[in-house]
C-alpha positions in Angstrom: 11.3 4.0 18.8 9.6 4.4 22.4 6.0 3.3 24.0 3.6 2.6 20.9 5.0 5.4 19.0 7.3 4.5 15.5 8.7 6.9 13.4 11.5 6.9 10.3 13.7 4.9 12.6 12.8 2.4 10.7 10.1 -0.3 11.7 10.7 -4.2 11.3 7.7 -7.1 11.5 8.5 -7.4 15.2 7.8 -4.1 15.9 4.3 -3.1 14.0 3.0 -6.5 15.8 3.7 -5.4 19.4 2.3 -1.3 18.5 -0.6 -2.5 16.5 -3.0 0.8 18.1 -0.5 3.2 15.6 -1.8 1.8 12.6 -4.8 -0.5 13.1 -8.1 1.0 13.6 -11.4 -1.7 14.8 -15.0 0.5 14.0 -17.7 -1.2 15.8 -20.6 -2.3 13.8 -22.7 0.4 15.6 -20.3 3.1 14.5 -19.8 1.4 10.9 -23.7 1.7 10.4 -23.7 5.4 11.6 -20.6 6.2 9.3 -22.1 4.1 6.4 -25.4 6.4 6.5 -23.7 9.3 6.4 -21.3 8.0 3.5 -24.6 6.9 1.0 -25.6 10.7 1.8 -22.8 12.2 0.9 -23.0 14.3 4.1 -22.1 14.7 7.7 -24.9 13.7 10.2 -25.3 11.3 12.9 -21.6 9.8 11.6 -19.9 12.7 12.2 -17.6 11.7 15.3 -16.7 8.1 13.7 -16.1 10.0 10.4 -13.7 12.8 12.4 -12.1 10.1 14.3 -11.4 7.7 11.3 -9.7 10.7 9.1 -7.9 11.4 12.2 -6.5 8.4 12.6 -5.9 7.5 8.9 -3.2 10.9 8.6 -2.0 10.2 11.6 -1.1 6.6 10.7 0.2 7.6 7.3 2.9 9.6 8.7 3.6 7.7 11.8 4.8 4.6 10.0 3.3 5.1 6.0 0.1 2.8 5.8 -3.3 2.3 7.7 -5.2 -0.5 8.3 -9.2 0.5 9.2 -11.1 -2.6 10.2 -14.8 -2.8 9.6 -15.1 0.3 8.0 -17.7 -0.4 5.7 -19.8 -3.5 4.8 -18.6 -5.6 1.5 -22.1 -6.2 1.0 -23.0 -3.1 -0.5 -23.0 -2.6 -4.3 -19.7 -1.4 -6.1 -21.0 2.0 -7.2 -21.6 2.9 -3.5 -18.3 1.7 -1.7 -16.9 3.6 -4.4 -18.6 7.0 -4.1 -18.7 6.1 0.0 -14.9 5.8 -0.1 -14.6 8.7 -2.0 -16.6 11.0 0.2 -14.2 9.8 3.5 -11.1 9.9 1.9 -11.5 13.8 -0.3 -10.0 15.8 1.9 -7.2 13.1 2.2 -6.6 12.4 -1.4 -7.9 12.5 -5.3 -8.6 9.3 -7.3 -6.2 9.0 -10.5 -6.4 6.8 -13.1 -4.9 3.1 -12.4 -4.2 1.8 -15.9 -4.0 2.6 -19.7 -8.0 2.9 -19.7 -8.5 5.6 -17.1 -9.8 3.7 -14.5 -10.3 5.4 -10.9 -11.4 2.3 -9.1 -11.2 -1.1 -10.1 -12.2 -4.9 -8.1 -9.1 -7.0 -8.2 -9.7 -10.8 -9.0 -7.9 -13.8 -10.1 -7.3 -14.0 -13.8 -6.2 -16.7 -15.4 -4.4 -17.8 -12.0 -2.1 -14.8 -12.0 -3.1 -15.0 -7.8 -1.5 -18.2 -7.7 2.3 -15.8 -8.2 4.0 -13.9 -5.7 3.3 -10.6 -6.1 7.1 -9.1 -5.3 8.1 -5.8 -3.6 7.3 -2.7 -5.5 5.7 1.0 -5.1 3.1 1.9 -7.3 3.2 5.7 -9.0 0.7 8.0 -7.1 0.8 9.0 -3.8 -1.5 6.3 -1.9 -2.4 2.9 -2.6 -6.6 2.7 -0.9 -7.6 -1.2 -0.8 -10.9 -2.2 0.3 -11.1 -6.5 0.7 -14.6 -7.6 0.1 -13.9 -10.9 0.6 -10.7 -12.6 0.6 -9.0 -15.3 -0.6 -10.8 -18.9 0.1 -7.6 -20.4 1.1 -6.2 -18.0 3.3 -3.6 -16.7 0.8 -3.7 -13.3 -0.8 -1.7 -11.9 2.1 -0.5 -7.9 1.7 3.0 -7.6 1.8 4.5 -4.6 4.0 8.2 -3.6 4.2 9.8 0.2 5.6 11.9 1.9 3.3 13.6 3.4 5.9 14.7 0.2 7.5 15.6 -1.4 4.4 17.7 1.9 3.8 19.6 1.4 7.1 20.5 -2.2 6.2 22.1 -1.3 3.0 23.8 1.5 4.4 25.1 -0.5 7.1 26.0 -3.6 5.2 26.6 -2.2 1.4 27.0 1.3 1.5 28.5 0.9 -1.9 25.0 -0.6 -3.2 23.3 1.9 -1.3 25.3 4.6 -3.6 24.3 3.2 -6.4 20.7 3.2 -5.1 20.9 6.7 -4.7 21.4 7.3 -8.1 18.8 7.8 -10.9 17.5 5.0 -12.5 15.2 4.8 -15.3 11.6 3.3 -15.2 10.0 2.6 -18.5 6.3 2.8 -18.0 5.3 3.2 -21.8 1.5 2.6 -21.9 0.8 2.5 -18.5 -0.9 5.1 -16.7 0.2 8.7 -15.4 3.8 8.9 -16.0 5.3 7.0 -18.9 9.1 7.4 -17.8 10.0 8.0 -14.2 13.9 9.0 -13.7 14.4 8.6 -9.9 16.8 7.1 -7.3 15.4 4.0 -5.9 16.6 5.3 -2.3 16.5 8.8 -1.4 15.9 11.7 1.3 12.5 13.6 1.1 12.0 17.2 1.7 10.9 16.0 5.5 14.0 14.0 6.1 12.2 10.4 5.7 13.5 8.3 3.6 11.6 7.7 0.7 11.8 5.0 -2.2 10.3 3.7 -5.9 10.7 0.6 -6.7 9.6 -2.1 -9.7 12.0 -4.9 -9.9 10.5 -5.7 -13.4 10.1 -2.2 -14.7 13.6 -1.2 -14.0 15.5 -4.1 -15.1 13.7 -3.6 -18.7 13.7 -0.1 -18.8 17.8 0.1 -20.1 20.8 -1.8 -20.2 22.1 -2.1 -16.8 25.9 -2.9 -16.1 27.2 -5.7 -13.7 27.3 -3.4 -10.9 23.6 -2.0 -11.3 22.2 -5.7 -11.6 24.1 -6.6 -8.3 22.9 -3.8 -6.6 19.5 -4.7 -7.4 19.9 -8.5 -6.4 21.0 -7.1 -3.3 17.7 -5.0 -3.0 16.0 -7.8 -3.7 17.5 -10.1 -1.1 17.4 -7.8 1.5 13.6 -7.2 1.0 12.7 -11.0 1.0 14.4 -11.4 4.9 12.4 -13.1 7.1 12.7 -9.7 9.6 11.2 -7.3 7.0 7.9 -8.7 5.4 4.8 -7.8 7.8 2.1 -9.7 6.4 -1.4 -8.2 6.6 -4.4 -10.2 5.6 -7.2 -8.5 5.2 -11.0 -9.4 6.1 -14.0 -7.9 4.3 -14.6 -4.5 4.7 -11.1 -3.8 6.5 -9.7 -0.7 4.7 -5.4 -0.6 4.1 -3.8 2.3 2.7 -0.3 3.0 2.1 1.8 5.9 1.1 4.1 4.3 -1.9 7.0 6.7 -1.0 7.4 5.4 2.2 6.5 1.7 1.9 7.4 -1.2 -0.4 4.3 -3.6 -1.0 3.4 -6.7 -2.3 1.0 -10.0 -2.3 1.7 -13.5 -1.1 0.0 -16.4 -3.7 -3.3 -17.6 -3.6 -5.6 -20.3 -5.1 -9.5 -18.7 -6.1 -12.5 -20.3 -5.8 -15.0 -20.1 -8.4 -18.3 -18.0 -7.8 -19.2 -16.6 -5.0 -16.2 -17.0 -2.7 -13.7 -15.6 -5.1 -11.5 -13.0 -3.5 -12.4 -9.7 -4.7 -10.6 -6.6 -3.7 -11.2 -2.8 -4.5 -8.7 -0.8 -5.4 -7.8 2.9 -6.1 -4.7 5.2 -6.3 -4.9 8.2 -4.7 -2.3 11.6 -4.9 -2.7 13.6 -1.6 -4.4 17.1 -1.3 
């Protein structure tokens, strides 16, 4: 890892704060209102250059360390129906909408229910391609902060410390998704090398520990998982503003939510979300 650059080496906390211009993006509010324009329209026009230079930067991003952060992008204030067909007009040539749940949904607004916010949202990938979150407002008290950790340097700890767990790891496991959407069973390792040499991972603590019964060694492996993903060094914590724009590439990155407490009405945290499987 040289200059501002990061790669699969493997990035920690310390290192995405001091090389913050490979995956954060600022769009200034003169360029979000030309981009926004063109986005209503469904067209190219006076946006063009922001639009060219923020789909640039969103692939670049993606494979440079597996997630972009867009700030400003688009303002929260505009109705649902528009972000959403806004969004999908700058992302198509990046990635297709798939349904997020047993009810088909493409896009959905995240909120508190019945104080689920008020839980730690653990380390997991979701099953598509791309995570796309859009904060229209976030949390009151400050919580509600995305989770970030690199499966590559999570990979290189294990190796390095438990190369036995990391076996295990590499094996398939079983992920019983029964009424979920897109795949109902997904037989994978939770630790493996992709067709581009990155490491890649899939990971749901809760899935996979109900999905079969799992012998002594399997359960210690994935304590171990678990306790090497909750080190102070991995977690890079990202709280978003309204209309800053995150996306992360599941097979790469591990993601999750810190608590937060609501408030009622208005200032409720709202977030919209979509998975996406690249073009």
């Amino acid at each position: 890892m040289t200059g501002t650059a990061i790669d699969d080496v493997g990035w920690t906390r310390r290192h995405l704060e001091s090389a913050r211009g490979v995956w954060s993006l600022p769009v200034t509010d003169d360029d979000r209102r030309l981009l926004w324009t063109d986005l209503v329209a469904g067209r190219r026009g006076a946006g063009e250059a922001v639009y060219t230079a923020v789909r640039s930067f969103v692939r670049g991003s993606l494979d440079a360390v597996g997630f972009v952060n867009v700030r400003n992008i688009i303002s929260p204030d505009a109705p649902d129906a528009d972000l959403i067909s806004g969004l999908s007009f700058l992302l198509d040539e990046i990635g297709v909408a798939v349904p997020q749940n047993a009810r088909g949904d493409l896009w959905t607004v995240l909120r508190d229910r019945d104080g689920d916010g008020a839980t730690e949202l653990g380390f997991h990938c979701d099953t598509c391609d791309l995570l796309v979150l859009l904060c229209l407002r976030p949390a009151a008290d400050g919580g509600g902060t995305t989770k970030l950790a690199s499966a590559r340097h999570v990979h290189d700890i294990i190796a390095r410390e438990r190369p036995d767990v990391l076996s295990l790891l590499r094996q398939t496991w079983r992920f019983d998704r029964t009424g979920r959407a897109g795949r109902q069973i997904v037989d994978t390792p939770i630790l493996f090398t992709q067709d581009d040499g990155t490491v890649g991972c899939y990971y749901q603590t809760r899935t996979v520990r109900a999905s079969a019964q799992l012998d002594t060694q399997r359960l210690q492996a994935l304590d171990y998982l678990d306790e090497v993903l909750y080190r102070p060094e991995i977690a890079f914590g990202l709280r978003l503003d309204a209309g800053d724009l995150l996306m992360i590439r599941n097979s790469r990155v591990l993601h999750g939510r810190t608590p937060y407490v609501d408030a009622p009405g208005p200032r409720a945290r709202r977030i919209l979300r979509a998975w996406m499987n690249e073009r």
